[in-house]
C-alpha positions in Angstrom: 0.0 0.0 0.0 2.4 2.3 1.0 4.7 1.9 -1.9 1.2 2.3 -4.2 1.2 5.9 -2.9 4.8 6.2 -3.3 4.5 5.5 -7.1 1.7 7.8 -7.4 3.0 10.6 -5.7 6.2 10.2 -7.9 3.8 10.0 -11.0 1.7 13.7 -10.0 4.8 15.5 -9.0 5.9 16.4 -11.9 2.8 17.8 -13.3 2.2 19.8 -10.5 5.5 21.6 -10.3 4.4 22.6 -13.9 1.3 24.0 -13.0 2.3 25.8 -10.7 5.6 27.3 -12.6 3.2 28.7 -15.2 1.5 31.3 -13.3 4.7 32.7 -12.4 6.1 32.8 -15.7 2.9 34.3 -16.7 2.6 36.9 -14.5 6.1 37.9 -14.9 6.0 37.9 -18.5 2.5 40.3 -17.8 4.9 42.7 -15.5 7.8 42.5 -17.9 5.5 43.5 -20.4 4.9 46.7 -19.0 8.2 47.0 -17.8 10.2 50.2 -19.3 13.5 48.7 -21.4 16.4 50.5 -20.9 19.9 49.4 -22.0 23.4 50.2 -20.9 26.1 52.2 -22.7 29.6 53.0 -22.1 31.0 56.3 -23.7 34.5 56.2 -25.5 35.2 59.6 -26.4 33.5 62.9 -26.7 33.7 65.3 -29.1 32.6 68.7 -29.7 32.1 70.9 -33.3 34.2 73.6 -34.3 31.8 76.3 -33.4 31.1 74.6 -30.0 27.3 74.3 -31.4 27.1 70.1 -30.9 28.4 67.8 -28.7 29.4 63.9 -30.2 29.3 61.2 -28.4 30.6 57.6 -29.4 29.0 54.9 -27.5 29.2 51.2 -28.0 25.9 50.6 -29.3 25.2 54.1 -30.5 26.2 57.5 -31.6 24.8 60.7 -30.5 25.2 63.9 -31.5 23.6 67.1 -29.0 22.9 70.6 -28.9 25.1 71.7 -26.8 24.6 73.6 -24.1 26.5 77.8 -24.2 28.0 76.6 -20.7 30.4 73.7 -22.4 31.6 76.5 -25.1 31.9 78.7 -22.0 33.9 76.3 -20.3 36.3 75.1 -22.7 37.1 78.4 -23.4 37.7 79.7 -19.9 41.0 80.2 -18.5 40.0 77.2 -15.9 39.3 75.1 -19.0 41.9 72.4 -17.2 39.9 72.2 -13.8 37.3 70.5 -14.9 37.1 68.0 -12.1 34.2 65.6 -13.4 31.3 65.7 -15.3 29.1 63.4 -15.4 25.8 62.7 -18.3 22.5 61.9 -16.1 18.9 61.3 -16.8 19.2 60.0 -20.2 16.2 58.7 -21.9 14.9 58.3 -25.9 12.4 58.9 -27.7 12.2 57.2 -31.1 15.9 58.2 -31.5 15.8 61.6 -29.8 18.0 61.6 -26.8 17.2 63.8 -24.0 19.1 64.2 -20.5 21.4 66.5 -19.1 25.1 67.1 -18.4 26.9 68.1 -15.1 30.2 69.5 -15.2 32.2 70.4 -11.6 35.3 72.7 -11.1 38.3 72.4 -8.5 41.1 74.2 -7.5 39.8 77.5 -9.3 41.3 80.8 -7.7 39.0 83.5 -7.1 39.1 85.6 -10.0 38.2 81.9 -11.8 35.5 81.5 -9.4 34.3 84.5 -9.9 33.9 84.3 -13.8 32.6 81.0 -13.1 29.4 82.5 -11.0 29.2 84.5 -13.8 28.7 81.9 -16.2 26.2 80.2 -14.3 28.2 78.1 -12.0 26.7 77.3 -8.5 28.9 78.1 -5.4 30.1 74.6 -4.9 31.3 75.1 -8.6 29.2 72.6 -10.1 26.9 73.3 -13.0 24.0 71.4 -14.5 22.4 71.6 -18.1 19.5 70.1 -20.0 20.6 68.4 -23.3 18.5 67.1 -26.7 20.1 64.8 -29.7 19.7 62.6 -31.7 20.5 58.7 -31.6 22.7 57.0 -34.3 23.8 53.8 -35.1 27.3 53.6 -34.4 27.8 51.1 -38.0 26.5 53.9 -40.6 27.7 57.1 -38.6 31.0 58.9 -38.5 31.8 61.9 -37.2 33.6 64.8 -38.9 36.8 65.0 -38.4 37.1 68.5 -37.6 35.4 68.3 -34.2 37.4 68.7 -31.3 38.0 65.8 -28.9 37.3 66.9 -25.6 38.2 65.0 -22.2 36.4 65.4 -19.0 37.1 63.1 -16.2 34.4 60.6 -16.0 32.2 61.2 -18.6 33.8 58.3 -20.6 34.0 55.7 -17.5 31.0 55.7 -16.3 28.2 53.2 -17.8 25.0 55.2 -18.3 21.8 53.2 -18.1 19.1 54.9 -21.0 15.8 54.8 -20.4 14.3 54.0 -23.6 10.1 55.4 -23.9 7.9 52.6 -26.4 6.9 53.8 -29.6 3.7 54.2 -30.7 3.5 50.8 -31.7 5.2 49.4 -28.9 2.8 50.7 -26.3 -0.3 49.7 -29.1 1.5 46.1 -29.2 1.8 46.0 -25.1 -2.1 47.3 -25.0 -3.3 44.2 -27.4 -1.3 42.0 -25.6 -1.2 42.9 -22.1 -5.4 41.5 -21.8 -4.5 37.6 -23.4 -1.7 37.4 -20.3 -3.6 38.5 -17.6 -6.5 36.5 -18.4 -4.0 33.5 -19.1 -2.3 34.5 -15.5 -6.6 34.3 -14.3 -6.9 30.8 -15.5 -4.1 29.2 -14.3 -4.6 28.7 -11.0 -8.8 27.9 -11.0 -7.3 25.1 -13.0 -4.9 23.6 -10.9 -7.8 23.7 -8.6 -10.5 22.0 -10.4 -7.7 19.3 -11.3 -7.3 18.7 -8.1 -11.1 19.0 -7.2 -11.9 16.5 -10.3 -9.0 13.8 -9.0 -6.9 14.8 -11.9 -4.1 15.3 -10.2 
C-alpha cells in the first residue's frame, strides 16, 4: 500500500510543479511586459564641433550627436578650462531616437578671479553646474563623425556606464495594450485550473 502511494505521488509531482511554474512565468511575462526597457552604454570619447554648437558622443551601441549647451563653449574656453574635475551625463532617456538628458560639469582648484567668472557663467557656489541636453540617436555602424570636431576630455564622462531609459513607440505601447489583456486572463486561469484538477482527481 504504502509503496502504491509512493509510485503515485512520484507519478503527479511532476505535473504539479508545472502547473504551478506557469503562473509565475505568466505573470512575470505580464509585469515584464509593462516593464520600461532600458539598456546600458559605455561612452569612449566625446567630441565637440568647431563652433562649440554640438556635442558627439561615441558609445558602444550608438552614436549621438547634441545641442550643446552655451556653458560647455563657456567652459572650454575659460581660463579654468583644465579644472574641470568631473562631469558626469545623467537622466538620459529616448524617444524614437531623440536623446534627451542633461550634463553636469564640476570645477576644483579655481582661484577666485576663476570663481568668480565662473558664478558668472552660471556656475553654482560649490562650482558645479548642471544643463538640459536634446540629440539625436545613431547607429554607431553607418555614422561617423567629422573630423574637424574637437575631442574633448572630462574626467568621467567616458568611464561611467549610463543606463538609457528608452520610452515605447507608438506601436510598442499599441502592441503591449493588445497583448497585455491575453496574459492577464492566461495568469486568471491558471490557477482555477490547478484547482479544479485537483477537485476533479486529476491530479
Amino acid at each position: 500500500m504504502k509503496l502504491d502511494a509512493l509510485r503515485k505521488i512520484a507519478t503527479i509531482f511532476p505535473a504539479v510543479v508545472c502547473l504551478l511554474t506557469i503562473p509565475l512565468l505568466t505573470s512575470c511575462a505580464t509585469r515584464a511586459l509593462w516593464d520600461t526597457p532600458r539598456y546600458e552604454e559605455y561612452f569612449s570619447s566625446v567630441s565637440i564641433s568647431e563652433d562649440n554648437k554640438k556635442l558627439a558622443v561615441a558609445g558602444e551601441k550608438y552614436d549621438y550627436i547634441f545641442e550643446a549647451p552655451d556653458i560647455i563653449g563657456k567652459t572650454l574656453s575659460a581660463p579654468f578650462n583644465k579644472k574641470i574635475y568631473v562631469g558626469f551625463f545623467k537622466d538620459l532617456h529616448i524617444s524614437g531616437d531623440t536623446v534627451s538628458g542633461s550634463i553636469e560639469l564640476q570645477l576644483s582648484d579655481v582661484t577666485d578671479e576663476e570663481k568668480t567668472l565662473a558664478l558668472a557663467m552660471g556656475y553654482k557656489k560649490n562650482m558645479t553646474v548642471s544643463n538640459p541636453m536634446q540629440g539625436i540617436r545613431y547607429s554607431a555602424w553607418f555614422h561617423k563623425f567629422p573630423i574637424s570636431w574637437k575631442p574633448i576630455t572630462i574626467p568621467a564622462l567616458t568611464v561611467t556606464a549610463y543606463t538609457i531609459t528608452e520610452e515605447p513607440s507608438l506601436l510598442g505601447n499599441t502592441f503591449r495594450i493588445l497583448a497585455t489583456p491575453a496574459t492577464l486572463v492566461f495568469d486568471a486561469v491558471t490557477f482555477p485550473f490547478i484547482i479544479i484538477a485537483l477537485k476533479d482527481g486529476v491530479l
